[in-house]
C-alpha positions in Angstrom: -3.0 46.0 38.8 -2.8 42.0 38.6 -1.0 40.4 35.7 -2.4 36.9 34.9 0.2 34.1 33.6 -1.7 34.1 29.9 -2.6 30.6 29.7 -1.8 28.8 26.2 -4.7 26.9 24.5 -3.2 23.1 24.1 -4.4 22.6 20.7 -6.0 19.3 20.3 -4.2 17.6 17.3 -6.6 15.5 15.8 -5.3 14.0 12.8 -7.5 12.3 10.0 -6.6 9.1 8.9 -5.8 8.3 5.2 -6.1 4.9 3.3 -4.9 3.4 0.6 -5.3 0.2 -1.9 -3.8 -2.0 -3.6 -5.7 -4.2 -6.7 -4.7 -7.1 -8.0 -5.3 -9.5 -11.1 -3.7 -12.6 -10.6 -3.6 -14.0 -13.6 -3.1 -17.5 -12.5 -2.9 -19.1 -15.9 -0.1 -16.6 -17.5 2.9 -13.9 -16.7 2.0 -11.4 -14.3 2.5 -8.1 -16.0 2.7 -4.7 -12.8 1.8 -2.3 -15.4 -1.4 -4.2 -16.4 -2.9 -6.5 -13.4 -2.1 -3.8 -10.6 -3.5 -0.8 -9.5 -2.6 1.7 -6.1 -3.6 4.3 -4.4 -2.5 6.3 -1.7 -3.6 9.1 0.5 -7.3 9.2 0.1 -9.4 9.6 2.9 -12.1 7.3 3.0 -11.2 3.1 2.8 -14.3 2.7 0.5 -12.8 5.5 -1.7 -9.4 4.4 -1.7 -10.8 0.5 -2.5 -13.3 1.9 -5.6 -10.4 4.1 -7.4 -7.9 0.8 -7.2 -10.5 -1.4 -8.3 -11.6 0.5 -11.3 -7.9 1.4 -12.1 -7.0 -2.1 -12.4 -10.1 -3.4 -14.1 -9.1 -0.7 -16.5 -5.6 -2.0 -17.0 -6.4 -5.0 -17.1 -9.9 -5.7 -18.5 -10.5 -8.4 -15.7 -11.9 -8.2 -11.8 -9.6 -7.7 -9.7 -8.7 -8.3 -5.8 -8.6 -5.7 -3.5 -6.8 -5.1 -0.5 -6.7 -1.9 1.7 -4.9 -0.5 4.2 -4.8 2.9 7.0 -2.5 5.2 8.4 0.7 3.1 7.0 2.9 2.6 3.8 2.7 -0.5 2.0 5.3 -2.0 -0.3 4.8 -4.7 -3.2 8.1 -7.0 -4.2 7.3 -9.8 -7.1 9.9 -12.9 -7.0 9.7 -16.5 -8.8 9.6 -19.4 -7.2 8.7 -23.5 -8.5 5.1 -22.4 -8.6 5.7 -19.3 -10.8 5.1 -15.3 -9.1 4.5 -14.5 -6.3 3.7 -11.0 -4.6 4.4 -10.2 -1.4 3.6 -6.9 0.4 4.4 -5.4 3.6 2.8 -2.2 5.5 4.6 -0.1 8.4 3.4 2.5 10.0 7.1 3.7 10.1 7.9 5.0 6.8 11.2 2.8 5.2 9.9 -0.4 7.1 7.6 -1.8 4.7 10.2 -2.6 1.9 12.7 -4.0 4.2 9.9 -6.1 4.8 8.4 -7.0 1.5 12.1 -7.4 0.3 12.5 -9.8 2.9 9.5 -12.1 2.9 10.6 -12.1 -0.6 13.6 -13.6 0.0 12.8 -15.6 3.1 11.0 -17.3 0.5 13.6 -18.3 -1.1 12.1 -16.5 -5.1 14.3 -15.1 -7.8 14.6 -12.2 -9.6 12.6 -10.2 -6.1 12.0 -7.0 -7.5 9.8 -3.8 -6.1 6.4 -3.2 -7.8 6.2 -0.5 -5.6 9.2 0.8 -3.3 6.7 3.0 -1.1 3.5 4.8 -0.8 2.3 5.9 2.4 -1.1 7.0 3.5 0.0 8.3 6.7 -2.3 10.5 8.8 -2.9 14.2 8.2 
């Protein structure tokens, strides 16, 4: 009676990849309002998705086209700050969740702005 070493099955992790977006008005001729000229979205799993929910959130929001920028498998931060040629936004993505606001924080004030405040302290679309 042989006994056979019962062999494990390596499960193959395959992990699906998750996006997010982030949609901007600019406003370029007025104050820059987060709650009404920005849209986000995290942890949807297609980038065309993610890109169509932010877009229409923030035409919604804002009544006006807005830009669109997406982004996979990371989290993304979004710091405001003044400087002499009015707001500016600044954004960082890690794939290392807790990175991406050092990093927005920090090009914010590399850049010498006031008043750098989060519009968003952290989302992550991070594989699933």
């Amino acid at each position: 009676d042989l006994h056979y070493p019962l062999r494990r099955q390596r499960q193959m992790c395959i992990r699906d990849s998750r996006y997010g977006a982030l949609a901007i008005y600019p406003n370029l001729d007025g104050l820059w309002d987060s709650q009404k000229m920005f849209a986000s979205v995290h942890g949807i799993h297609s980038k065309e998705s993610a890109r169509k929910k932010a877009l229409q959130e923030c035409k919604r929001k804002s009544g006006h086209s807005c830009q669109v920028f997406d982004y996979a498998d990371q989290c993304l931060s979004v710091t405001t700050g003044l400087n002499s040629e009015g707001l500016k936004i600044y954004s960082a993505v890690s794939p290392q969740p807790g990175q991406a606001p050092l990093d927005a924080m920090q090009q914010c004030l590399a850049a010498q702005a006031k008043e750098c405040e989060y519009v968003v302290q952290e989302e992550c679309s991070l594989p699933e």
